[in-house]
DRENKETI-513887 format. One record per residue (C-alpha): residue number from 0; residue in one letter; z negated, x negated, y negated. Coordinates in steps of 0.25 Angstrom, whole numbers, plus 2048, in hexadecimal, padded with zeros to 3 digits. Example, Ala and Ser with C-alpha at 12.3 -4.5 7.8 and 13.67 -1.06 7.14 Angstrom:
DRENKETI-513887
k=0; r=A; Z=7E1; X=7CF; Y=812
k=1; r=S; Z=7E3; X=7C9; Y=804
//
This chain:
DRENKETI-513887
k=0; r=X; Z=821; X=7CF; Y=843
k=1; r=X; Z=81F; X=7C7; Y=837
k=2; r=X; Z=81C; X=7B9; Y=835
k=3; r=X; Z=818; X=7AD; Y=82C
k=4; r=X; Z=811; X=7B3; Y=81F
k=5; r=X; Z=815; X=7C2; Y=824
k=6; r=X; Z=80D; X=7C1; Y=832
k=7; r=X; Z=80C; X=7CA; Y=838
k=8; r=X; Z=810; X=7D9; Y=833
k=9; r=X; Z=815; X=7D8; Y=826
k=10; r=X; Z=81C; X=7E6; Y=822
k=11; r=X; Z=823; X=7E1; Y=814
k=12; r=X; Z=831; X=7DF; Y=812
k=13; r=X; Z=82E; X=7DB; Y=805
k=14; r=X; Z=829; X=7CD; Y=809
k=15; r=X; Z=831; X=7C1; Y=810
k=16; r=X; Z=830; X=7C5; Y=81E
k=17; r=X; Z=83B; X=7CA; Y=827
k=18; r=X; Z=83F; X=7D8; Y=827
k=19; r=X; Z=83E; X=7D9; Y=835
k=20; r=X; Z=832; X=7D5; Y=836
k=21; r=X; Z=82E; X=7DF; Y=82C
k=22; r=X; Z=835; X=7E9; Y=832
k=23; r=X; Z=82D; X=7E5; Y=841
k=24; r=X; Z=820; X=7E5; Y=83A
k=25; r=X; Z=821; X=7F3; Y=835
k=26; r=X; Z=825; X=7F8; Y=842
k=27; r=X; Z=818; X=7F1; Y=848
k=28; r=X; Z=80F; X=7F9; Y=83C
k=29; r=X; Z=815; X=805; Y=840
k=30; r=X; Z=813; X=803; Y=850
k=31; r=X; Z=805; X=7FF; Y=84C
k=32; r=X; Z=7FF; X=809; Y=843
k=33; r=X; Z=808; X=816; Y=84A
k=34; r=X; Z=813; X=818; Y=840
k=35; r=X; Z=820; X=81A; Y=841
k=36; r=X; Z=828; X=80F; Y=838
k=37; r=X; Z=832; X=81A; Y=834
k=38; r=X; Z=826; X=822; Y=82F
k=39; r=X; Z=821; X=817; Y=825
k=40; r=X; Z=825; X=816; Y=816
k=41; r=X; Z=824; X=808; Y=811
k=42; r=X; Z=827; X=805; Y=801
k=43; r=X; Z=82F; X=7FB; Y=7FC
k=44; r=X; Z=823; X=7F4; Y=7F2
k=45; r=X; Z=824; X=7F2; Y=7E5
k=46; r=X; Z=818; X=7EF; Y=7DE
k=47; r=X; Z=81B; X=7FE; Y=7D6
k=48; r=X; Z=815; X=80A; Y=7D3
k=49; r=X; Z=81F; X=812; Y=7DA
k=50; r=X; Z=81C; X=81D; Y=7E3
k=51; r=X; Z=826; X=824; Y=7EE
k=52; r=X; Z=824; X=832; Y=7F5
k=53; r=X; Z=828; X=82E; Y=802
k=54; r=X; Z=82F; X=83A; Y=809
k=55; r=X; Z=837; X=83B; Y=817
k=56; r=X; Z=842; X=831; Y=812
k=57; r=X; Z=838; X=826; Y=80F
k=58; r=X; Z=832; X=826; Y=81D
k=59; r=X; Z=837; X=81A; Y=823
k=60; r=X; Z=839; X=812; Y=816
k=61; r=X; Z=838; X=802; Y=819
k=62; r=X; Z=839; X=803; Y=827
k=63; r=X; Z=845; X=7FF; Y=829
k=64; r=X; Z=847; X=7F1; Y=81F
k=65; r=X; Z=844; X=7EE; Y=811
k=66; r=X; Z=84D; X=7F8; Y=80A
k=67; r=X; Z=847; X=805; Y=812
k=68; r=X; Z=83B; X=807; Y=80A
k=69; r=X; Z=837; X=810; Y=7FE
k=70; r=X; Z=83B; X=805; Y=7F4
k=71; r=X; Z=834; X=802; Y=7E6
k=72; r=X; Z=826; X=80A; Y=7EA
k=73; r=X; Z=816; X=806; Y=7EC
k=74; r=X; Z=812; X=814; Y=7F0
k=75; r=X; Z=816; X=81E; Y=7FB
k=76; r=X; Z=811; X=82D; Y=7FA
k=77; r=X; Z=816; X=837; Y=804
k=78; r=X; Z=811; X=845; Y=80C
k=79; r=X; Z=81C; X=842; Y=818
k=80; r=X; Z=815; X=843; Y=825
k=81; r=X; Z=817; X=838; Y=82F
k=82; r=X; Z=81A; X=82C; Y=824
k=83; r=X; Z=812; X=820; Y=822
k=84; r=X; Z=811; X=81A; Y=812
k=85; r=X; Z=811; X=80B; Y=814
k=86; r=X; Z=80D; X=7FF; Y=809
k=87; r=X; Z=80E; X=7F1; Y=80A
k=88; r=X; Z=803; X=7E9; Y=804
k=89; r=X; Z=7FF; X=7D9; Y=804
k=90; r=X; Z=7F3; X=7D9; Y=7F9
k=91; r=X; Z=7F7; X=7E8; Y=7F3
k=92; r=X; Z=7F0; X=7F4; Y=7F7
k=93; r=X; Z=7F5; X=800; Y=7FF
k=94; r=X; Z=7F1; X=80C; Y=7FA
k=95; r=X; Z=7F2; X=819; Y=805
k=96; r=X; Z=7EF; X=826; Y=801
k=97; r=X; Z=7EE; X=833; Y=808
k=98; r=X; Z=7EE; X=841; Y=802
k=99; r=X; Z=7E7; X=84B; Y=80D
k=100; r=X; Z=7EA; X=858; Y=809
k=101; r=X; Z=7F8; X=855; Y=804
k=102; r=X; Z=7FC; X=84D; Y=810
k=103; r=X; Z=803; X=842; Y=808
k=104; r=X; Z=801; X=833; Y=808
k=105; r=X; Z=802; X=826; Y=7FF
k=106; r=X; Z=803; X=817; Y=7FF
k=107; r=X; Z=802; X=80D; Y=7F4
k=108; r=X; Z=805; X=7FE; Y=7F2
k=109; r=X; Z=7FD; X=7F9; Y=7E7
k=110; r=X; Z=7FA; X=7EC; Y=7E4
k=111; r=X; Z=7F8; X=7E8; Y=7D5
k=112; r=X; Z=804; X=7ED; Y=7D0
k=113; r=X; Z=802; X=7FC; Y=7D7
k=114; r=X; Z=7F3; X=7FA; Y=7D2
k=115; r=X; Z=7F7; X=7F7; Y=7C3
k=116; r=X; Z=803; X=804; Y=7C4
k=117; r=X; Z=7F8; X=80D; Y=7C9
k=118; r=X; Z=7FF; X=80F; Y=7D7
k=119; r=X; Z=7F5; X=816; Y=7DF
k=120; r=X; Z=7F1; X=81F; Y=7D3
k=121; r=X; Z=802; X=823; Y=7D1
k=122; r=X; Z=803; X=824; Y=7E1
k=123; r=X; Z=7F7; X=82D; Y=7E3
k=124; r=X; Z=7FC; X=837; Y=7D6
k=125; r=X; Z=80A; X=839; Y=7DD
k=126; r=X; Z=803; X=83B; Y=7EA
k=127; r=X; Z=7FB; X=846; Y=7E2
k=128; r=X; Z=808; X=84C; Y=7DC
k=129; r=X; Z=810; X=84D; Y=7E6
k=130; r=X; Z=808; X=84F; Y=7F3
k=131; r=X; Z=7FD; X=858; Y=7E9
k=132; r=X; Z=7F3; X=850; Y=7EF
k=133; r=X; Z=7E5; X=84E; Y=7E8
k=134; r=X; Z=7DC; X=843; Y=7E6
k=135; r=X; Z=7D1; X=848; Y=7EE
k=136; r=X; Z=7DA; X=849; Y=7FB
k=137; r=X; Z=7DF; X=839; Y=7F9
k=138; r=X; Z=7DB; X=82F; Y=802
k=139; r=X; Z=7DD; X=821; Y=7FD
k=140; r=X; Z=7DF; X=814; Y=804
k=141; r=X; Z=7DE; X=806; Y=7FC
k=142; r=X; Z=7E2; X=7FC; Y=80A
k=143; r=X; Z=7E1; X=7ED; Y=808
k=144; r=X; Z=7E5; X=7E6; Y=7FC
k=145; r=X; Z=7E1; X=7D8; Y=7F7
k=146; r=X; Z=7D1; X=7D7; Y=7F2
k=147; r=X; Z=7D0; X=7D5; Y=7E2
k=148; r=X; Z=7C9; X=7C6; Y=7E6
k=149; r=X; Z=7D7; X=7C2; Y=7EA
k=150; r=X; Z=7E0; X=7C7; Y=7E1
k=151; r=X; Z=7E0; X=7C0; Y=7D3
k=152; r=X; Z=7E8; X=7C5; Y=7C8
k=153; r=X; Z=7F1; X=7BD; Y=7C0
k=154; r=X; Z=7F0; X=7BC; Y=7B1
k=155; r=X; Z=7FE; X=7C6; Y=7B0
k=156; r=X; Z=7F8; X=7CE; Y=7BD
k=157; r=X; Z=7EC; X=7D0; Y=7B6
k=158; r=X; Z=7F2; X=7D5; Y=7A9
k=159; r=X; Z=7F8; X=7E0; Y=7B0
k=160; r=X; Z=7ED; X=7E3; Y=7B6
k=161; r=X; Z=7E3; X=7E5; Y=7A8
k=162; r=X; Z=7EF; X=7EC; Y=7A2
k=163; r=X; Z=7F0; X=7F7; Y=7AE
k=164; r=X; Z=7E5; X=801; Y=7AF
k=165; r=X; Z=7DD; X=7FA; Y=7BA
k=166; r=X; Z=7D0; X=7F9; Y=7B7
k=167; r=X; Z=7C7; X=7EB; Y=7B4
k=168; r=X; Z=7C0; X=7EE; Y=7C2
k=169; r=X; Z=7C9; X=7EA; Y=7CB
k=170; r=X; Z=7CC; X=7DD; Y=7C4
k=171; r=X; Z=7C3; X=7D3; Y=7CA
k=172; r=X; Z=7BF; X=7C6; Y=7C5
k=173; r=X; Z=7BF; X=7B7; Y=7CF
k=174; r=X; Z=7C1; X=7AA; Y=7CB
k=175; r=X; Z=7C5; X=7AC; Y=7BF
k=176; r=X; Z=7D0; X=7B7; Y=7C3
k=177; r=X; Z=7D3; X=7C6; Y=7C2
k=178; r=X; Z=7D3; X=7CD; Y=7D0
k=179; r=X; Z=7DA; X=7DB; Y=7D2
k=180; r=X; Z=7D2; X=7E3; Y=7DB
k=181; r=X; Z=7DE; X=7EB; Y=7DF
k=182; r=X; Z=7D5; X=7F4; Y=7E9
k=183; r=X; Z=7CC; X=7F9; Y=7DD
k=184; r=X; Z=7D7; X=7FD; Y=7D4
k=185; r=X; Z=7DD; X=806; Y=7DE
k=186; r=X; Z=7D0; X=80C; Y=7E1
k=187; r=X; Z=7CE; X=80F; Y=7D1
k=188; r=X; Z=7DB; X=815; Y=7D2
k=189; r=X; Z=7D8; X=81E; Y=7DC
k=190; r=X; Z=7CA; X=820; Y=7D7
k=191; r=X; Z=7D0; X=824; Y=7C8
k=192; r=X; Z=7DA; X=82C; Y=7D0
k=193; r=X; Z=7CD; X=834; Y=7D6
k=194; r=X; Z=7CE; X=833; Y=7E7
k=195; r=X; Z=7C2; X=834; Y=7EC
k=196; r=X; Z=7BA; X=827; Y=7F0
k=197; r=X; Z=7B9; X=82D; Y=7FE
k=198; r=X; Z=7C9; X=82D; Y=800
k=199; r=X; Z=7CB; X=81E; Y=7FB
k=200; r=X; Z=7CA; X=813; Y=804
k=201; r=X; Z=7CC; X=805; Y=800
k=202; r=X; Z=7CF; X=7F9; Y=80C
k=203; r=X; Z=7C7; X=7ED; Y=808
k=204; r=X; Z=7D0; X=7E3; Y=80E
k=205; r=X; Z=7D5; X=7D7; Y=805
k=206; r=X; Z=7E5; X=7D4; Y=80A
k=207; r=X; Z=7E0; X=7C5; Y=802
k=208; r=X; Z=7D6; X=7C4; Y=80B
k=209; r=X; Z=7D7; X=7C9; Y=817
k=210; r=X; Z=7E4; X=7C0; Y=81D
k=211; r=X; Z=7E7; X=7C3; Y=82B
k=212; r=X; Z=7E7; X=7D3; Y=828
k=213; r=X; Z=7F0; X=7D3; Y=81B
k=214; r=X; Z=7FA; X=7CD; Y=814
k=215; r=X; Z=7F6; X=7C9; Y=805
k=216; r=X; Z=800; X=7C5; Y=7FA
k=217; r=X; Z=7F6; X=7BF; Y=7F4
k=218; r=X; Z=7F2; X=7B5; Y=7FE
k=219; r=X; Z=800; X=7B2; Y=807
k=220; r=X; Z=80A; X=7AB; Y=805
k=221; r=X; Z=815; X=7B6; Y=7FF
k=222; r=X; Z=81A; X=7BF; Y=7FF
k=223; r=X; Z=812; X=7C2; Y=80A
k=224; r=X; Z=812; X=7CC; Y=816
k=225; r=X; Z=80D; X=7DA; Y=812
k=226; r=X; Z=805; X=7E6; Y=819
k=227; r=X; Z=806; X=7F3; Y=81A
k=228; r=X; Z=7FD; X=7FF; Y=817
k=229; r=X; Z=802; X=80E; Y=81C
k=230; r=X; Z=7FD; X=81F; Y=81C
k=231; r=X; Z=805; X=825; Y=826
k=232; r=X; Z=804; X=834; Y=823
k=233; r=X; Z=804; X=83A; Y=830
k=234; r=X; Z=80A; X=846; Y=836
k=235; r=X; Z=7FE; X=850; Y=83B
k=236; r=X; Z=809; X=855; Y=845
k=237; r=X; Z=80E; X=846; Y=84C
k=238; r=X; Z=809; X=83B; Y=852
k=239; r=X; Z=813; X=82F; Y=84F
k=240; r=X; Z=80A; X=824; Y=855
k=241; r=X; Z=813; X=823; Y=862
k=242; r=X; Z=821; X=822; Y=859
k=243; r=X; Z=81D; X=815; Y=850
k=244; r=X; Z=822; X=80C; Y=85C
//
C-alpha cells in the first residue's frame, strides 16, 4: 500500500509513511506467508543490545499502530507455540535462530551497532539459559544485509569499530576506505560461540545492490522503507494457514 520511496510493502512505523499503510502492508505479509498477524511479535528498534522473552502477552505486539510493540529491544526469544519473531531491516542483518530440541526460537537485528555490542552472541546465551538449549541443536540464519563493498565507514564509525572486539577480517579496504563486512563478523560470532558449520546458513544478497528486492538505507533516499525477516514457531498440533485472511 505504500508509495513513493516506500513502494511497495514497507512494514516500519519507524519511517515517514502512513500508519495505515503500515498497518495494510502487514496485513498483506501475513495473508501471504500464512500467518496470522495477531500471532506476530514485532519490536520497537533501537539499535541496542536488548533482548525480550516474549511470552503470551507479547503475542500481537505492533499489530495494532506504533505504540503496540515490544518497545526498546533488537532481539525476540521465545518457546510459545503459534508466535512469529519479526525484525525489520534495511542494510542490517536479521538474524533467526531455532533451538530443535528445546523448541524455542530467536531473532536479532543487527546492524553495526548490534555487531559492535555482541548482539547474536548475548541473544544465543539467554536462548541457552532459559530454554536449556545447546549449541549443537542451533540452527542459525544470517538473511540479507548490505555487502562490505557498499558500506564504508566513517572516520568516528571506524573508531568504534577498532575499539570493539571485531576482528581486522571483516574490515575490508576500497578506494581508499574501510568496508565493514557485517555478514563475516556475525558468522565469527557464531563460530567463537561453537554452532556447527553445518547449522549456519548465510543469504548472499546485497540490500545495496540488489534494488527492486530490498530496501537499503545506504542507497535510498531516507529514511527509507524497511523489510522484514520472520520464524514462526509452529504448533505441531494446528494448521493456522486458512486463519491469516
Amino acid at each position: 500500500m505504500s508509495t513513493g520511496k516506500h513502494t511497495s510493502g514497507n512494514l516500519s512505523f519507524a519511517v515517514d509513511d502512513l500508519d495505515e499503510n503500515v498497518l495494510a502492508n502487514r496485513h498483506n505479509l501475513a495473508s501471504t506467508v500464512g500467518i496470522p498477524l495477531e500471532r506476530m511479535v514485532f519490536p520497537i528498534q533501537t539499535h541496542s543490545d536488548n533482548i525480550v522473552m516474549v511470552d503470551h502477552d507479547h503475542v500481537g505486539a505492533g499489530t495494532s499502530d506504533r505504540a503496540s510493540g515490544v518497545p526498546d529491544c533488537d532481539a525476540l526469544i521465545t518457546n510459545v507455540n503459534n508466535t512469529c519473531l519479526v525484525v525489520l531491516t534495511a542494510d542490517c542483518a536479521p538474524v533467526l535462530i531455532f533451538a530443535s530440541r528445546a523448541r524455542a526460537i530467536g531473532v536479532v537485528h543487527a546492524g553495526r551497532a548490534g555487531v559492535v555490542k555482541k548482539i547474536v552472541t548475548k541473544t544465543i546465551k539467554k536462548m541457552m539459559d532459559r530454554y536449556d538449549c545447546s549449541n549443537e541443536e542451533l540452527f542459525v540464519v544470517v538473511g540479507p544485509t548490505i555487502a562490505a563493498a557498499h558500506y564504508p565507514l566513517s572516520e568516528d564509525a571506524l573508531a568504534v569499530v577498532q575499539q570493539s572486539w571485531i576482528p581486522c577480517s571483516t574490515l575490508v579496504t576500497k578506494d581508499n576506505l574501510t568496508h565493514l563486512d557485517i555478514r563475516q563478523a556475525i558468522t565469527d560470532e557464531l563460530q567463537t560461540m561453537q554452532i556447527p558449520s553445518a547449522n549456519i546458513s548465510v543469504n548472499s544478497s546485497d540490500t545495496f545492490a540488489e534494488r527492486d528486492t530490498f530496501f537499503s538505507e545506504r542507497r535510498d533516499a531516507k529514511p527509507t522503507g524497511r523489510f522484514a525477516s520472520g520464524i514462526f514457531l509452529k504448533s505441531l498440533e494446528r494448521d493456522y494457514s486458512q486463519e491469516c485472511e
